[in-house]
C-alpha positions as a printed Julia matrix, in Angstrom:
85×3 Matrix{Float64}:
   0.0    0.0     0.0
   1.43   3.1    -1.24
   0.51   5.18    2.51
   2.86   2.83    3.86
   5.67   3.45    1.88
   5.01   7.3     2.21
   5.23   6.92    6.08
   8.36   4.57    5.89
  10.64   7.22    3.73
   9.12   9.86    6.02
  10.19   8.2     8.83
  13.81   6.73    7.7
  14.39  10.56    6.75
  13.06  12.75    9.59
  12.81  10.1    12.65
   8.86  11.49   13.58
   7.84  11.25   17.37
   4.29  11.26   15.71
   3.29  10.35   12.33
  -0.28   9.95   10.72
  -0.84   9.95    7.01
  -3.79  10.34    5.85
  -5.5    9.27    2.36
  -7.89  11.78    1.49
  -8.19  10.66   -2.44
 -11.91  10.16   -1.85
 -12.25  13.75   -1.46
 -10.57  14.84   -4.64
 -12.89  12.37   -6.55
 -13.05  13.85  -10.35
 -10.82  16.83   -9.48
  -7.15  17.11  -11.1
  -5.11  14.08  -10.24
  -7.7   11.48   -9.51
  -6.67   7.93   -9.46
  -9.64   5.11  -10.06
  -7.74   2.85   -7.26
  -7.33   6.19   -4.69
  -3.91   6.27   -3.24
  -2.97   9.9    -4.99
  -4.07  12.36   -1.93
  -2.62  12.37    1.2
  -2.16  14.75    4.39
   0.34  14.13    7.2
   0.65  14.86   10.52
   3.9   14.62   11.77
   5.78  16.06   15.19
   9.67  15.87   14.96
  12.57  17.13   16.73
  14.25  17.35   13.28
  11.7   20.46   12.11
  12.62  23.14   15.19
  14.05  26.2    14.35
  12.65  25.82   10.81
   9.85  27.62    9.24
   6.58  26.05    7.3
   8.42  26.27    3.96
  11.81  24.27    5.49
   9.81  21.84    6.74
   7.75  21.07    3.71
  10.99  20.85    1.86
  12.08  18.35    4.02
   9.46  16.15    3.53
   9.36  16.33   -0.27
  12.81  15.3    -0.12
  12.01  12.37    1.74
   9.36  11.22   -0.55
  11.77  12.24   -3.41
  10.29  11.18   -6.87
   7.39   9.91   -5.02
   5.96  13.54   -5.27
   4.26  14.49   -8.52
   3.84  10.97   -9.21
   2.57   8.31   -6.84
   1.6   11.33   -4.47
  -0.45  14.15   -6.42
  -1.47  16.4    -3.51
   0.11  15.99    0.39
  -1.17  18.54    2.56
   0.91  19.08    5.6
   0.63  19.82    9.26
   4.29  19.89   10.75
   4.63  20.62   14.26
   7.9   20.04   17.01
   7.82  18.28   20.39
């Protein structure tokens, strides 16, 4: 299942205290994007250590660059709610 591998490169690459990800493809149902089988819209919640002193924009970029050429691809849309301990 693709939200598995999302949360396993998140975690290998930021070590999260708290991770959700949530698929929210059912949602975007006909919009821009849309996959038949889902899997294409995600948010995540995560809490790390590895995001303080950083602002909203740092942080996103870190997680893009954890799910590298997942983005754009396997992942169409990822909203984001990054927060520290």
């Amino acid at each position: 299942m693709r939200i598995t591998e999302v949360e396993q490169k998140i975690r290998a690459a930021i070590a999260p205290s708290s991770l959700a990800v949530i698929d929210q493809s059912h949602l975007h149902s006909g919009h821009a994007g849309d996959r038949p089988h889902g899997q294409s819209h995600y948010h995540a919640i995560i809490t790390a250590s590895a995001f303080e002193g950083q602002n909203r924009v740092a942080r996103q970029r870190m997680v893009y660059a954890a799910l590298g050429s997942m983005v754009g691809n396997e992942v169409h849309a990822l909203s984001m709610d990054l927060r520290t301990p």
